[in-house]
Residue, then its C-alpha position, 0 to 999 in steps of 0.5 A: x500500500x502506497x504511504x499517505x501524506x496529508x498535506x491538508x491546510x486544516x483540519x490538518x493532519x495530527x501525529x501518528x503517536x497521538x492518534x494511535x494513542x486516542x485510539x487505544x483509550x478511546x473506549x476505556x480511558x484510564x480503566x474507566x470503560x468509558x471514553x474521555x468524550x464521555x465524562x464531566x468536564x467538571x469531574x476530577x479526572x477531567x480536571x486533570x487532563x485540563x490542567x495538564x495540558x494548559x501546564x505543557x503548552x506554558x512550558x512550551x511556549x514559556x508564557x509568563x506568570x501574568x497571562x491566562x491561558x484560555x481554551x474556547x470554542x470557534x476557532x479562529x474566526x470566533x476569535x475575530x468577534x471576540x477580540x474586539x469586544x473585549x478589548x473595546x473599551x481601551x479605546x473605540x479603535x484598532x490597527x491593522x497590517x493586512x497581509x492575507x485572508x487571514x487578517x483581512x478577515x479579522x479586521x471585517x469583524x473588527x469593523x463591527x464594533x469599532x474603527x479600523x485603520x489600515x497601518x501597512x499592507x502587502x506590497x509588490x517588490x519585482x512581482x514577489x509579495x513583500x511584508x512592510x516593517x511597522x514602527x511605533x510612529x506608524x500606530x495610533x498610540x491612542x487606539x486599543x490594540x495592534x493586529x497582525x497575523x503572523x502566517x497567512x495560510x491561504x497566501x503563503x506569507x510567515x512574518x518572522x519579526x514581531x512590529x513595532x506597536x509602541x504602548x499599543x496592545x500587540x495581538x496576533x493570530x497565530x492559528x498556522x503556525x503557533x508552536x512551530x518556533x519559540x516566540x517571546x510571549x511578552x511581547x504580546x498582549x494576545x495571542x489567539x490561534x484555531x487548533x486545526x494546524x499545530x494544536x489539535x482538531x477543529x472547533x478549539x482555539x488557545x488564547x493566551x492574554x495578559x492580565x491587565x487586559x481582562x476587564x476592557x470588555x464592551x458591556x454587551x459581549x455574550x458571557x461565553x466569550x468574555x475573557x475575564x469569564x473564562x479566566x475566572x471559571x478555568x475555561x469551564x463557564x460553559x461545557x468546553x470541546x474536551x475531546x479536542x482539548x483532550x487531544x490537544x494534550x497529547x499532542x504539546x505531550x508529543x512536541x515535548x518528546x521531540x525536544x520542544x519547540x526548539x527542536x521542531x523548529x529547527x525541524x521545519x526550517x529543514x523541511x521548508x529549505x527542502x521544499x523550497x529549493x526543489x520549487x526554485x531549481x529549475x523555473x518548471x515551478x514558481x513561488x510568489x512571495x518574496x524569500x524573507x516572508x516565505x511561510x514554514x508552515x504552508x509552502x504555496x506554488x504555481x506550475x508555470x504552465x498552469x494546463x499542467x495543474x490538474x495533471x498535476x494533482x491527479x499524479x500527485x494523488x496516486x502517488x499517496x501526496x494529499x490535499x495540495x491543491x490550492x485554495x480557490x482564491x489564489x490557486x495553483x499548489x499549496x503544502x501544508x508542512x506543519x510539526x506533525x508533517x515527516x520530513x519524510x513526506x517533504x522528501x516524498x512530495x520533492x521527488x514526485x515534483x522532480x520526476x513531474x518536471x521531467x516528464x512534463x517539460 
């Protein structure tokens, strides 16, 4: 049987070692003869799975004393509604850098219930998608938060140095490429990431959130999406997604048996250079974005002769290499690499590209 690679953007592929564990508990968890599914969220057993897993993605991401970490529903999307209801009351407006769907999503719903302003967007620099710097003087030091999303997953675009926001909230949505490298969690005043990339199954999301940005609330924000609310009730005001909190345990269990996010990092930069210099070999295939905002986590290409595309992912799929089809916005391929993909599947997805190449040209 040929091996399978998932190179689905998300819901994406989840470590081996993790589903098979799921699977082996997943009628009799810790001898109860019942699934985890299947138990109070408020139990004591539960409890310590929640508690667990908060503890392990600290260590990872070493998160400060003065920042909560909350586990909640709807992903990053419901993340756009609840960030600027929680935070609107610093001030009635937020800034923005606009790099892809991702933040230009986030900053519609922002739109709902405060004044944006747009401080920098992608610009083209010799037909290569290109990230302004932001600096301090760039931000209105009087509006209520910062946003920037440092991996566009649609766009293939990974901002690696954090902006400038002054005195300014800096809030980033990190749904793609989250605990792929170590980042300084200081410099944020929130960090919102969707669990369907690096942490775990759709429908959750991790927010982490400093302290003194709590009690900014709008009056009118629903109870279940209050931060404050959910730091006060441990995540729990309202009956959490615990099998995708239980399955994103295992998986920050996973990533410290690898050595942390040190480690994978150092990982994913070797599969991004593999795949990266197959793309710029030979001109058979064509990346768009300029070499310091290529993402590490989603690798997008275009064959240059597009009547190939479709050839393309048939090939491709009888040779086990999944999902590389890009989206529908901006077309051509794109790879999702992210901690759970095999360097052995980069190897595997650049030899099928070379034999392709050759048999196409």
């Amino acid at each position: 049987m040929t091996k399978i690679y998932n190179f689905s953007a998300g819901p994406a592929m989840l470590p081996a070692p993790v589903m098979q564990k799921a699977q082996s508990e997943f009628l009799d968890w810790q001898s109860m003869g019942r699934s985890v599914m299947e138990i109070s969220h408020r139990s004591q057993e539960y409890i310590a799975v929640a508690e667990t897993a908060e503890q392990d993605l600290r260590e990872l991401l070493t998160v400060p004393d003065n920042y909560k970490v909350l586990f909640a529903q709807g992903g990053g999307r419901g993340q756009f509604s609840a960030l600027p209801m929680n935070l609107k009351m610093r001030a009635d407006s937020a800034e923005f850098l606009l790099t892809g769907s991702w933040s230009v999503g986030a900053l519609k719903e922002a739109s709902k219930f405060l004044k944006t302003n747009v401080v920098g967007e992608i610009v083209m620099q010799d037909g290569l998608s290109t990230v302004p710097s932001i600096t301090a003087a760039q931000v209105d030091q009087k509006s209520a938060y910062f946003h920037y999303c440092s991996n566009e997953t649609v766009d293939g675009i990974e901002i690696n140095n954090i902006p400038d926001s002054g005195d300014v909230p800096l809030v980033v949505d990190m749904s793609s490429n989250i605990l792929s490298r170590p980042i300084d969690v200081s410099r944020f005043g929130v960090i919102y990431a969707g669990a369907q990339k690096n942490i775990g199954p759709s429908g959750l999301s991790v927010v982490i959130v400093r302290d003194d940005l709590l009690n900014f609330a709008m009056p009118e924000t629903p109870t279940f999406l209050h931060y404050k609310t959910m730091a006060d009730f441990g995540s729990m005001y309202n009956t959490p997604p615990t099998y995708s909190w239980y399955l994103a345990g295992l998986v920050f269990k996973w990533l410290k048996e690898q050595g942390g996010v040190e480690s994978i990092a150092q990982t994913n930069a070797q599969k991004a250079a593999l795949l990266y210099d197959c793309i710029d070999e030979n001109g058979f295939y064509l990346n768009k974005v300029h070499p310091d905002f290529r993402s590490k986590m989603n690798v997008t290409f275009h064959l240059t002769n597009t009547n190939l595309d479709t050839t393309f992912i048939k090939e491709s799929e009888q040779a086990g290499l999944t999902a590389l089809k890009g989206h529908r916005n901006v077309g051509g391929m794109r790879a999702s690499i992210y901690n759970a993909m095999p360097i052995e599947g980069v190897h595997a997805l650049t030899k099928f590209m070379r034999d392709f190449a050759r048999r196409h040209k």
